[in-house]
N, C-alpha and C positions, 0 to 999 in steps of 0.2 A: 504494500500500500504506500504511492506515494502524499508527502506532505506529513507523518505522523512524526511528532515532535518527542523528544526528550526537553523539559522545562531547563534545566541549569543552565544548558551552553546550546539548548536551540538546537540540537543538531537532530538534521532529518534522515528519518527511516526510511531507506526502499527495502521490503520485505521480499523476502525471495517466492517465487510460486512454483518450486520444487523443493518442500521441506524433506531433507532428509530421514530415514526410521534411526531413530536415539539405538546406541550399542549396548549392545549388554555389559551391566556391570560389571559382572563376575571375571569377564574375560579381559578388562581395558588394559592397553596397553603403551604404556607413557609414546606420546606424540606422533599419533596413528591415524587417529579419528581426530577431524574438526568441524564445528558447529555447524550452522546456515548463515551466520551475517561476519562479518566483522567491520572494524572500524579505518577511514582513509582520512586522512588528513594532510594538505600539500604548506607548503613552505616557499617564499620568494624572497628574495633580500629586500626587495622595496616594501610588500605589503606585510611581512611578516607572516606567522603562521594563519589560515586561513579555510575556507571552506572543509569542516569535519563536517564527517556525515556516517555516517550505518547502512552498510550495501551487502546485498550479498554474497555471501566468504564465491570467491574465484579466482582467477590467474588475473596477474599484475602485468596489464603494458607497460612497455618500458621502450625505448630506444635501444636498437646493438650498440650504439655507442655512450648506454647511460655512465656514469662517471663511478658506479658501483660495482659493475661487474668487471671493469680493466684496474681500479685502484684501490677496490676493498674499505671507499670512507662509507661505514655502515656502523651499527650499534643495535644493541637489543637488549631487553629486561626479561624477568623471568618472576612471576609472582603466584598466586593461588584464588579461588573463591570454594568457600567451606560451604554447605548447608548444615544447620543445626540442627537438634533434633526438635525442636519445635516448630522448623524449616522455613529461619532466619538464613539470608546471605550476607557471610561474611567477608572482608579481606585484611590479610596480613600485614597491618604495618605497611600499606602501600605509599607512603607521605615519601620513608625510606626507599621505593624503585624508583620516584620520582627526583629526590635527590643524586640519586646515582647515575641518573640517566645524566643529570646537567655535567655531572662532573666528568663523564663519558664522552658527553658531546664538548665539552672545553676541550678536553686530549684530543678529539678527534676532528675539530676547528669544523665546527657542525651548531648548528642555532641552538641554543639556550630555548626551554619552552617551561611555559605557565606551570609551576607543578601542580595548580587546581583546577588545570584548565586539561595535563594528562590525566589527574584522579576522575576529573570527571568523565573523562572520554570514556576509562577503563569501566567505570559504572555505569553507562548508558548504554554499551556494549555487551555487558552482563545483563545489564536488563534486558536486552532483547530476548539472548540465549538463555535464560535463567531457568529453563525448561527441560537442560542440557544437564543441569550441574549434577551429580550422583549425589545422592542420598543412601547409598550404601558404605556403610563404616569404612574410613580406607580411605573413600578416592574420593576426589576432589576436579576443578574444572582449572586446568591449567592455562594461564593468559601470556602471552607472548608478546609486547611492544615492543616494534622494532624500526628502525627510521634507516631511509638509505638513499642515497645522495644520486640525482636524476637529473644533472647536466648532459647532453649529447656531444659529449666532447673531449677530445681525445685529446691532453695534455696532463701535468700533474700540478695542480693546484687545487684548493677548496673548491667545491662544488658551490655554486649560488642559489639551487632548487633541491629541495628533499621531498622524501613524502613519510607521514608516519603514518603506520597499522600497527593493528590490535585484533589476532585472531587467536580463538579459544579453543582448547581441546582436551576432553573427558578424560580422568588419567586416573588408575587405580591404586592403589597399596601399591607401593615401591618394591614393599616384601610380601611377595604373595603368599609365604607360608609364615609370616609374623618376623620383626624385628632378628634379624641375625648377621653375624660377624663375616666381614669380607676378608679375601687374601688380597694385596697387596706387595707390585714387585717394584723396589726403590730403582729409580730413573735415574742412572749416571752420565749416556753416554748425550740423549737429548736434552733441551731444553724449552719449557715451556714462553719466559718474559725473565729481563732484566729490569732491574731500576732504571727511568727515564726513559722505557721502550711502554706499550702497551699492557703491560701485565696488571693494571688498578682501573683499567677503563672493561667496560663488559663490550666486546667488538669481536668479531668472526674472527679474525685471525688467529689470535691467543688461541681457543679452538685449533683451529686447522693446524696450525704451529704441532699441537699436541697429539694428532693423529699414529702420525709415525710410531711413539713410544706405546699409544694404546697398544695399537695392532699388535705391538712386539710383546707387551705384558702378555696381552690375551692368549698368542700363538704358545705361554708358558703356564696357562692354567689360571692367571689371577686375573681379576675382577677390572683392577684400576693400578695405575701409577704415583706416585709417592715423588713429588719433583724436590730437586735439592737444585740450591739457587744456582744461578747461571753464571756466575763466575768463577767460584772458588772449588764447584762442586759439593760442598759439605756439607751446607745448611738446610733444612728441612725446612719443605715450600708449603706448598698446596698437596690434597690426593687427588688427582682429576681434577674435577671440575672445582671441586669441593675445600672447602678452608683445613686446617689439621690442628687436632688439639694431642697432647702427650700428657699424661698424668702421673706423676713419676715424685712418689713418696709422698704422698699429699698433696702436691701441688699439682696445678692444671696450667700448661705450657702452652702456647700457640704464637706465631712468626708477629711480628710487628707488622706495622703497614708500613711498608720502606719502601712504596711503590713497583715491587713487581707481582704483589700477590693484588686478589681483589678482596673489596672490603665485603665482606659478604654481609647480608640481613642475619641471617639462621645465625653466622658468628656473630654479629654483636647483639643476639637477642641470649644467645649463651652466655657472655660475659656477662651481661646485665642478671641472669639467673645465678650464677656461679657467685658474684658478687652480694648479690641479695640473701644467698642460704649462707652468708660466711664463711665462703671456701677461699682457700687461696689461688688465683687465676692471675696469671703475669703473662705480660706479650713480649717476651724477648724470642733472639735469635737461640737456637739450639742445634747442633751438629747432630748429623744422623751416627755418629762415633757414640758420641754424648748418650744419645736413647738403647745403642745396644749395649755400653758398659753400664746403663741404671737396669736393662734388663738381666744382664750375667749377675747381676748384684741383689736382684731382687726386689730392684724396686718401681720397675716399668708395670705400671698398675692397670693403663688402656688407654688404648688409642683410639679415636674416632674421628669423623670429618664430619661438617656439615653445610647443609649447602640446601635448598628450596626443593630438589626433586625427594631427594629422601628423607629430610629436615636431619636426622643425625642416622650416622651411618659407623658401627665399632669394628674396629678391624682386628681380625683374631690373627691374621699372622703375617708378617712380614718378611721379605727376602731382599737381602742387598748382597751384591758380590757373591751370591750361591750362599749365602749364612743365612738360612730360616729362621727365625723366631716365632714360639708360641706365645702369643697375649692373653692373659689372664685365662687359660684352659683353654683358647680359642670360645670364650661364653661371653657372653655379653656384660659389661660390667655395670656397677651400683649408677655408677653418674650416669651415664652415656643411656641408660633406661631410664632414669630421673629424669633428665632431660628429654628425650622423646616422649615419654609422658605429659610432661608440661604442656611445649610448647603445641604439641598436636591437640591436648585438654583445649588451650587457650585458644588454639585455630579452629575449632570446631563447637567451640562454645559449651565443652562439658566440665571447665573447667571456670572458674571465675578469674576476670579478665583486669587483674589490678595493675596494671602495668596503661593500659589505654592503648593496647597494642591493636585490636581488631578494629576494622572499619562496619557496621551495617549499612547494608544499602538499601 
């Protein structure tokens, strides 16, 4: 239907007249299926950002010579929308993808935008599909913003035209057989981001960059990779996609933002947690040396990452240079369940939300 409005920002719905059949829950499978509409929004250097509208979800014209597909200036966010059980829709701290996106697009010499003018895109966008979102424990309707620079023009400098989208897709339990510990094979010979290079902005590259090392983990049996920083080799990074926390004697360890890791939500919703129960949580650097002599010692207590697809993720074992280590029985440890409890309680509304962390829409 054309002409039907969202009040906040005005922006108009064309409804699609080929609704898709909604997937079964049971089977969803993170970023497979998506919705009927999503969200367009274009960019000009004179008029600033401009005509957002709600169309429905299809392939994007572009120019062969748009300025995104030969020089890679693009950006993207990653966030969530909960139904409650008294089938409230929520979102995560979305104020924070919003932030992160400007600081993305500063690194990435790409426009600065309203961050109330993306929450509300993200929420008008929802409202359409809200029809989408699972209601089976678990899964949740995963949002993807992502902006990408649509100059026709073949040279290397800033693009002067972007366009931002917002499409959704139905995504189940991470662990389909309930929360359990990943293996992990330490990354020596790649690297993901230096300091000064792209590794604190969220943009395709840092990905692509990371491929190679996946591939090779995986061809060895393990899950994800364990990056150690890109100079010295020694310093424990990122796991994958994902931030890394070490917990070793009491204390809960994670890399500093020195700009090659990204500042992830999920990590600083754990310090904030970690802080709050009066634990000890420090953001220093730590050598992957460092973690296996607190393990021969007995005092490597659990490792896990976190990161928006899985919220926390415990790694039961680790391999660097062929030396295995087992993490706490390869079980899932006291924190690293504390916390998936929490914040997924909080995301889903079964928990009470004193923090002011969710959004309803």
């Amino acid at each position: 239907m054309e002409g039907e409005l969202i009040m906040e920002y005005s922006f108009p719905v064309t409804r699609t007249e080929h609704p898709k059949p909604k997937p079964n829950q049971e089977n969803l499978v993170f970023g497979t299926v998506f919705t009927d509409h999503m969200f367009e929004m274009s960019y000009d250097a004179d008029k600033g950002w401009y005509d957002g509208k709600i169309i429905p979800y299809g392939p994007i014209m572009l120019q062969p010579s748009s300025m995104v597909l030969h020089y890679g200036q693009e950006m993207f966010e990653g966030l969530k929308a909960y139904k409650t059980d008294d089938g409230r829709i929520l979102l995560f701290r979305p104020e924070k993808n919003a932030e992160r996106t400007n600081l993305t697009n500063e690194r990435m010499c790409m426009p600065q935008i309203d961050p109330n003018l993306m929450i509300e895109a993200i929420k008008a966008v929802v409202r359409v599909d809200k029809d989408w979102i699972p209601d089976r424990k678990g899964n949740s309707l995963y949002i993807r913003p992502f902006i990408i620079a649509t100059d026709p023009y073949l040279g290397v400098r800033p693009s002067k035209t972007f366009k931002l989208y917002i499409i959704l897709s139905p995504v189940g339990n991470y662990y389909k057989g309930g929360l359990q510990p990943t293996k992990i094979f330490v990354e020596d010979e790649y690297v993901r981001a230096v300091a000064g290079g792209t590794g604190a902005a969220k943009v395709g590259g840092n990905y692509a960059a990371s491929l190679k090392a996946q591939v090779k983990a995986a061809e060895k049996g393990y899950t994800q990779v364990l990056w150690l920083d890109g100079v010295e080799r020694k310093y424990v990074e990122e796991i994958g996609t994902s931030n890394a926390f070490f917990k070793i004697n009491g204390e809960v360890i994670t890399s500093p933002l020195t700009g090659s890791i990204l500042p992830g939500i999920t990590r600083d919703s754990v310090i904030h947690l970690l802080k709050h129960w009066g634990m000890k949580i420090t953001e220093k650097r730590i050598t992957i040396q460092e973690v296996y002599e607190a393990h021969a010692e007995g005092k490597l207590e659990e490792v896990f990452a976190t990161g928006t697809a899985a919220v926390i993720s415990p790694v039961g074992e680790l391999n660097w240079k062929n030396q295995i280590i087992s993490i706490n029985n390869n079980e899932i440890g006291v924190v690293s369940q504390r916390l998936y409890d929490t914040i997924t309680g909080i995301q889903t509304g079964r928990l009470d939300d004193i923090f002011g962390w969710t959004v309803e829409l």
